[in-house]
C-alpha positions in Angstrom: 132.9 61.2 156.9 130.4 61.8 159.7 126.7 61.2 159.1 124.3 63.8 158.6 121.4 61.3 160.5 122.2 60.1 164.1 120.6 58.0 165.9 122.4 58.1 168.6 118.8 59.4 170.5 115.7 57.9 168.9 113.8 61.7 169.4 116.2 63.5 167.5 115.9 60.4 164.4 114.8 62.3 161.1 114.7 61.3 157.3 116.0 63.2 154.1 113.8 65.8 153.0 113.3 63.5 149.6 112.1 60.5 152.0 109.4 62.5 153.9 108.1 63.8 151.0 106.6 60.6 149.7 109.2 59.5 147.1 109.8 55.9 146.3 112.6 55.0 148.2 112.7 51.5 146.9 113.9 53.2 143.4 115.4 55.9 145.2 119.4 55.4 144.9 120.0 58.2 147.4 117.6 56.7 150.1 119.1 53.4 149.8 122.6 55.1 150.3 121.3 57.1 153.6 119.7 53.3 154.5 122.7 51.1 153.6 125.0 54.2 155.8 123.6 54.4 158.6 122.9 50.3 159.0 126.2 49.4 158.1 127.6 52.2 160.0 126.3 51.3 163.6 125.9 47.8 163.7 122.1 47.7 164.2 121.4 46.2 160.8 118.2 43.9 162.6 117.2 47.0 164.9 117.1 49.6 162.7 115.6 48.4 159.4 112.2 47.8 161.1 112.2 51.6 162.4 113.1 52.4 159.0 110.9 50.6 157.0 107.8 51.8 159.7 109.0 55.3 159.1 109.1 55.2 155.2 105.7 53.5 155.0 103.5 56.3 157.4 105.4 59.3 155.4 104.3 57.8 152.1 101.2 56.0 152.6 98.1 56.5 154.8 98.1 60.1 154.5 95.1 62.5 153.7 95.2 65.2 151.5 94.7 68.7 153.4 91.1 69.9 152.4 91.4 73.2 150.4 89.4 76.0 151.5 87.4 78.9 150.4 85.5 82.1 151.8 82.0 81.7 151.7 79.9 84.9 151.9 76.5 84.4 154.1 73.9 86.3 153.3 74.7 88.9 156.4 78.1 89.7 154.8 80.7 88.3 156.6 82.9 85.7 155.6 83.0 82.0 156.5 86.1 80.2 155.9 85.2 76.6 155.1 87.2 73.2 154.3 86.3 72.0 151.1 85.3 68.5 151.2 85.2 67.7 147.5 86.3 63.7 147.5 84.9 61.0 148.6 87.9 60.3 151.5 86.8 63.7 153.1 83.5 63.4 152.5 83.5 60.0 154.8 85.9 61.9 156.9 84.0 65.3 157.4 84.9 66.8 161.1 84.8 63.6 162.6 87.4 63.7 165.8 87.4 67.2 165.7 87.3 69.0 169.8 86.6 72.3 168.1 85.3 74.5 165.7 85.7 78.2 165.7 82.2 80.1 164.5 83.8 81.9 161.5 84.9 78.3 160.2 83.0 75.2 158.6 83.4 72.6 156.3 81.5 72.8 152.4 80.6 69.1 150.8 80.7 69.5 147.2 78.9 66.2 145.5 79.3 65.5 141.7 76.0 65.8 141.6 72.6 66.1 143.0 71.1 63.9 145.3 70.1 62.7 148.6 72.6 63.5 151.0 72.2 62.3 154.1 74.3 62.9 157.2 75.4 61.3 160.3 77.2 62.3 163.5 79.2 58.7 164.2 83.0 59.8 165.5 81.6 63.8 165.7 82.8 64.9 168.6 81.3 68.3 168.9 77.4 69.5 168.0 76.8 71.3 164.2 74.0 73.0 162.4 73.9 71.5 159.1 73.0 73.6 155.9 71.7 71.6 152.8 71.3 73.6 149.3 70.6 73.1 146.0 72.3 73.2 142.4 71.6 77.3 142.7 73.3 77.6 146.4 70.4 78.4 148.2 69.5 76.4 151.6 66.8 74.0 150.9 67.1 72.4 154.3 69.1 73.2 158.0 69.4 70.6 161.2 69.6 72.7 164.2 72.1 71.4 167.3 72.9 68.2 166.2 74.2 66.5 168.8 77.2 64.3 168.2 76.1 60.3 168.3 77.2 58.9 171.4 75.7 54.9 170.3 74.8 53.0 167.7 72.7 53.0 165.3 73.1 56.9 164.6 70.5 58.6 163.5 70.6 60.1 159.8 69.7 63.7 159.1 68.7 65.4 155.5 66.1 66.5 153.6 64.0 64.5 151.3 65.0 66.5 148.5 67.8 66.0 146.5 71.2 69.0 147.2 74.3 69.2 145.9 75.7 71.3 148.6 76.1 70.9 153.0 77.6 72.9 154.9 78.5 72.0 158.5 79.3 75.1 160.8 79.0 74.8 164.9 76.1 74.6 166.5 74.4 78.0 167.0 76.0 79.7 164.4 72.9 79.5 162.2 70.8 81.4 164.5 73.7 84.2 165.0 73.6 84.5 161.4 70.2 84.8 160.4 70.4 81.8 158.2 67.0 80.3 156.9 66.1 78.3 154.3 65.8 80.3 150.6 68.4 81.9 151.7 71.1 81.9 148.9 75.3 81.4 149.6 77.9 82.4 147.9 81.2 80.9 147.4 
């Protein structure tokens, strides 16, 4: 029977759909089949269970959830379609590494609650205006052109009052929209 999986050219290597997927494959009878096939099959027991073991590990472990997202409606009408950044892996995450940032798009942090929230630019690769609003959704506090942090020690941005919402957009977008602070957001 010929296999399914060749890898007879490295670039054209793939995985069952089940393996990709995040499944155990240590309890998983049909990934130790595939495993114990192909090995056996070519001869490159020592070569190949390294690339296998590598290739079950980064699709099951190290991956970040995709950020949901919502339409936000700013106070001019139009919608913004932001990243919800709702845990505290894509809160520490934001849009760090990020080359771009169309204007219609942001990202929302949602905190659990109220409080502090202060922001940095460390790994930001591109400039934002920076939106900080209270338990009612209305801006309490906006950073204007912050400039990603080329060295260390980065400087922190916020408001001494306490939010429980930011919102990052691109730089400029706050003075295309008329946003100012009282202003209230809906999402």
């Amino acid at each position: 029977m010929p296999l399914k999986y060749s890898f007879q050219d490295p670039a054209q290597c793939t995985l069952p759909l089940h393996l990709r997927q995040g499944t155990d494959w240590k309890n998983d009878e049909r990934a130790i089949d595939f495993f114990e096939r192909v090995t056996h099959t070519r001869g490159m027991k020592k070569f190949l269970i390294p690339i296998f073991l590598i290739a079950i590990a980064s699709a099951t472990h190290g991956q970040e959830p995709t950020p949901s997202t919502l339409k936000m409606t700013l106070p001019d009408g139009k919608p913004l379609q932001v990243e919800v950044a709702d845990t505290p892996m894509e809160q520490t995450r934001g849009l760090m590494f990020r080359t771009d940032l169309p204007e219609d798009h942001g990202m929302l942090f949602i905190f659990e609650r109220p409080g502090k929230n202060q922001f940095w630019m460390k790994n930001t690769l591109i400039p934002l205006d920076i939106l900080w609003m209270d338990d009612q959704k209305r801006i309490i506090h906006i950073e204007y052109q912050v400039p990603p942090c080329k060295l260390d020690p980065c400087p922190v941005y916020g408001p001494s009052a306490e939010s429980h919402y930011v919102l990052e957009v691109k730089a400029g977008v706050v003075h295309k929209r008329g946003l100012r602070v009282g202003m209230p957001l809906q999402f």
